[in-house]
N, C-alpha and C positions, 0 to 999 in steps of 0.2 A: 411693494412700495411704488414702484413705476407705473402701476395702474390706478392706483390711488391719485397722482398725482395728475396724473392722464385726464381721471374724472375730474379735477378740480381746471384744467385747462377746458376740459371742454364745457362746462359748467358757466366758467367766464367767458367761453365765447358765445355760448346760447344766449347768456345774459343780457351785454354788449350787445347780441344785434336786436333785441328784445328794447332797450332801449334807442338806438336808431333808429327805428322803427316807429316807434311809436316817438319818436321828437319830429320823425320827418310826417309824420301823417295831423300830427299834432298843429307844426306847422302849415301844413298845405292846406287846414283846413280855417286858419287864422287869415292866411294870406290869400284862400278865395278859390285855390285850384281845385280845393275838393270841396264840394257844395251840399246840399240835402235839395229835395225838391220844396216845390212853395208849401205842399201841405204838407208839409215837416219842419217847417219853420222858415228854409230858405239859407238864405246866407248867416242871417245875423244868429240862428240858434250853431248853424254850421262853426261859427268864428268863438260862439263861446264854448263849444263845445271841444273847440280845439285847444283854448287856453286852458280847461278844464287837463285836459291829457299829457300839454306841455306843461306845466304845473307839476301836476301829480307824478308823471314823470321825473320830474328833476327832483323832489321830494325825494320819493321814494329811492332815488341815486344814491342822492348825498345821505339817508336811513342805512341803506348796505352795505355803502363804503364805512358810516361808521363803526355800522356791528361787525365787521371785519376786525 
């Protein structure tokens, strides 16, 4: 029983930082800190590329927390 449960703590905390992660990179790259080069599109593919992960991110949150 106690391992069981162990897995399921550790489970939600791999999760959690999995979305951290990806909201703070999500962000950094909306707000400019994390760039692409120009032949990569630059800033503006950088910004939506961020919106794209901050999005899907919170998405896919609020999907997990329901099927819970």
């Amino acid at each position: 029983m106690a391992k069981k449960q162990t897995g399921k703590v550790l489970s939600l905390v791999v999760w959690l930082t999995g979305v951290i992660v990806s909201l703070a990179v999500g962000f950094a790259m909306v707000g400019g800190t994390l760039s692409l080069p120009w032949w990569l599109g630059g800033n503006t593919v950088a910004m939506i590329a961020g919106w794209v992960v901050v999005v899907t991110t919170l998405v896919s949150a609020v999907l997990a927390l329901l099927n819970q």
